[in-house]
C-alpha positions in Angstrom: 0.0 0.0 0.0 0.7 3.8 -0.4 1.4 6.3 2.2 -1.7 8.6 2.9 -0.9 10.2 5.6 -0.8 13.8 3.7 -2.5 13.0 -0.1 -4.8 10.7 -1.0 -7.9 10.0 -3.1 -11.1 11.9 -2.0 -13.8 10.9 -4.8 -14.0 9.2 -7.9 -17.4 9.4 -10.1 -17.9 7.8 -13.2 -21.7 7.2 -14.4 -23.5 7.1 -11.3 -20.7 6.0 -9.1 -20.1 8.8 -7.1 -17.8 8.1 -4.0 -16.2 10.3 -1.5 -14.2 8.3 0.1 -11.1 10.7 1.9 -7.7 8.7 2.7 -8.1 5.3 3.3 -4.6 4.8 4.7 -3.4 3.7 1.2 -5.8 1.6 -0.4 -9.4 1.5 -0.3 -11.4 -1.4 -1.5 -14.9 -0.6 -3.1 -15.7 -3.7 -4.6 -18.3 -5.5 -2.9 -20.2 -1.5 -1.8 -20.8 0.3 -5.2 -21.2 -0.4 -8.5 -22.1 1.1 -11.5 -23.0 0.0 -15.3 -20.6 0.6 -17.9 -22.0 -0.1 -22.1 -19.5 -1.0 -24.7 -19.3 1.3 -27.4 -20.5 3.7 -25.4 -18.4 7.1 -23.3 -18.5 8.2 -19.2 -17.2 11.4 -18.0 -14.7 10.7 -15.1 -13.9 13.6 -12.3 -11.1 12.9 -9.7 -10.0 14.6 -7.1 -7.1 14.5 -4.9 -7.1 15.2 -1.2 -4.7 16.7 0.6 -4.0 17.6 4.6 -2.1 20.5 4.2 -1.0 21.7 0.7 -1.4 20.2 -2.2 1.4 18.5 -4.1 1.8 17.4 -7.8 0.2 14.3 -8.2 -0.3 11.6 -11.1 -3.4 10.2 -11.8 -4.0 7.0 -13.4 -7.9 4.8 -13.8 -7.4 1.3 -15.6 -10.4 -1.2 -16.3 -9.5 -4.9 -16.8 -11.4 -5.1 -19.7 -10.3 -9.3 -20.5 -11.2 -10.5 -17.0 -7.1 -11.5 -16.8 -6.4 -10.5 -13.5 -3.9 -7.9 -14.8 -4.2 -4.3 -15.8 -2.5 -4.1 -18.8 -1.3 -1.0 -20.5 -3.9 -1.2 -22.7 -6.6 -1.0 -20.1 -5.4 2.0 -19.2 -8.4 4.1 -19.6 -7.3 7.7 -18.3 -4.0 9.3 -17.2 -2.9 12.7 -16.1 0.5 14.1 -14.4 0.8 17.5 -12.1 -2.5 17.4 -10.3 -3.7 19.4 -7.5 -7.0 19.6 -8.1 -10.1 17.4 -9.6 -9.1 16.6 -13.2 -12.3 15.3 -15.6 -11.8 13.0 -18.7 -13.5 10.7 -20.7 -13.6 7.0 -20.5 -14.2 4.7 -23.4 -15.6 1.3 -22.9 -14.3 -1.0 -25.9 -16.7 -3.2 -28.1 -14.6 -6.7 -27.3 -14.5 -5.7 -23.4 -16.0 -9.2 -21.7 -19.1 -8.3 -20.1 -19.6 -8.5 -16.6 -18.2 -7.6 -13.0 -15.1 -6.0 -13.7 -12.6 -4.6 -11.8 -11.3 -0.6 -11.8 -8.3 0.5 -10.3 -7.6 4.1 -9.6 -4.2 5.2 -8.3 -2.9 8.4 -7.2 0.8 8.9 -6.4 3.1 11.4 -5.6 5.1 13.6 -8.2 4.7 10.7 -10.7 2.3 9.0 -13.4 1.1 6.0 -11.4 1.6 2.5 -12.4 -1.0 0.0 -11.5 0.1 -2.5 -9.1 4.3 -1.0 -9.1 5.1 2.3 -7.2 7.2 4.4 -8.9 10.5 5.3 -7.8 9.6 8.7 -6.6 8.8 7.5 -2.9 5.7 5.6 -1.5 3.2 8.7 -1.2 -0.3 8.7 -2.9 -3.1 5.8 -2.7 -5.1 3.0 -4.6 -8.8 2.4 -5.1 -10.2 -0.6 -6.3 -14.2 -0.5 -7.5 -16.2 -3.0 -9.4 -18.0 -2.0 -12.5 -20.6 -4.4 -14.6 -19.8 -4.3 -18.0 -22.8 -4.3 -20.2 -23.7 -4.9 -24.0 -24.2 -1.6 -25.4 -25.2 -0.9 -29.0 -22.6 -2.1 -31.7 -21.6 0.9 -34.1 -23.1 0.5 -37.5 -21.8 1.7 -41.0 -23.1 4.8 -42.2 -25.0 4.6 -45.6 -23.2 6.3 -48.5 -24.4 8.2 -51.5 -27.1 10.0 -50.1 -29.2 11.7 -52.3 -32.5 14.3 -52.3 -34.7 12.9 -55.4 -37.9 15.5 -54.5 -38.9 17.9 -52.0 -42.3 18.8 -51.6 -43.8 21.3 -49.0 -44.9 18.5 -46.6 -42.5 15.7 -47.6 -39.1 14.5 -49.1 -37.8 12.0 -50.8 -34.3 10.1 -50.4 -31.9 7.8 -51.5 -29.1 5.8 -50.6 -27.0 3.1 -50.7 -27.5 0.4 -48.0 -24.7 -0.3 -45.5 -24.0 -3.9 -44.8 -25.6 -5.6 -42.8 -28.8 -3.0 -42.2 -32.3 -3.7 -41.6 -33.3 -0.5 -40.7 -32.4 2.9 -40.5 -33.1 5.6 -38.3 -33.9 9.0 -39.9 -34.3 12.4 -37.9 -34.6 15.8 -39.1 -35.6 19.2 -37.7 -36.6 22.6 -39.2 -34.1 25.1 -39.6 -35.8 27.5 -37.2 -36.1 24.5 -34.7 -33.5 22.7 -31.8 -35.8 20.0 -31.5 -35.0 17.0 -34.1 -38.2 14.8 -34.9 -37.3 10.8 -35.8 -38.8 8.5 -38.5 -37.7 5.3 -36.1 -38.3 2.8 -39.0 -37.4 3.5 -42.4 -36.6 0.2 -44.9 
């Protein structure tokens, strides 16, 4: 474990995970208390934030996801990373199509004047903490081609007609539109 005597972890939130945790004398395990749905394909918005007892030092932060259920957090489950923290940081996490769905674990670190490493501290000293949370990856929708050649054969005053070429493997497509004077888009949900 890390030393968090004087920086630590005070919240992670990621969907509707949304824990305040403060130090947890170097590691803090989540795993069996919160949980939150996670869709492939699909993007979260991520906000950490370090705590500190007096002032705040330069901090890495590092979030990875074992996306193959291996037991290790490879580098390319490393789903966020940022150096010279002091202060909540937000990013974006993607969650891959050929992530195996499921329980899953998450591991946030923080550490001292360093990027963090997942399970190795670096050489910079033993100062920062580790989180561990559980998150259920779930099917989300696969991405689909886009059609191409898209074409305007007539407009009328009440209707239109298009044209395109089919994507592979499409059943049906999903058409919206909206008036130019108008935010608000209005969907045609099956169009063959």
């Amino acid at each position: 474990t890390l030393d968090a005597s004087e920086e630590w972890i005070e919240s992670v939130e990621i969907n509707t995970l949304n824990n305040v945790s403060g130090s947890d004398n170097g590691y803090g395990d989540f795993t069996g208390s919160m949980i939150t749905n996670l869709a492939t394909n699909n993007s979260y918005d991520l906000t950490l934030t370090p705590g500190f007892s007096f002032d705040p030092f330069q901090e890495g932060l590092g979030v990875w996801i074992d996306f193959n259920h291996d037991g290790i957090f490879d580098s390319n489950e490393l789903v966020f990373e940022q150096n010279n923290v002091t202060t909540a940081v937000s990013g974006s996490v993607a969650i891959p199509n050929n992530a195996i769905l499921g329980l899953t674990r998450m591991r946030v670190v923080m550490h001292f004047s360093a990027v963090p490493t997942a399970c190795d501290p670096p050489a910079f000293g033993s100062f920062g903490e580790i989180e561990d949370y559980c998150v259920n990856i779930v099917e989300g929708f696969s991405p689909c081609d886009i059609p191409t050649n898209l074409d305007t054969i007539s407009v009328a005053e009440t209707s239109a007609q298009l044209s395109w070429d089919l994507a592979a493997g499409a059943q049906t497509y999903l058409l919206r539109y909206k008036l130019t004077s108008s935010i608000d888009w209005n969907e045609i949900m099956t169009v063959s």
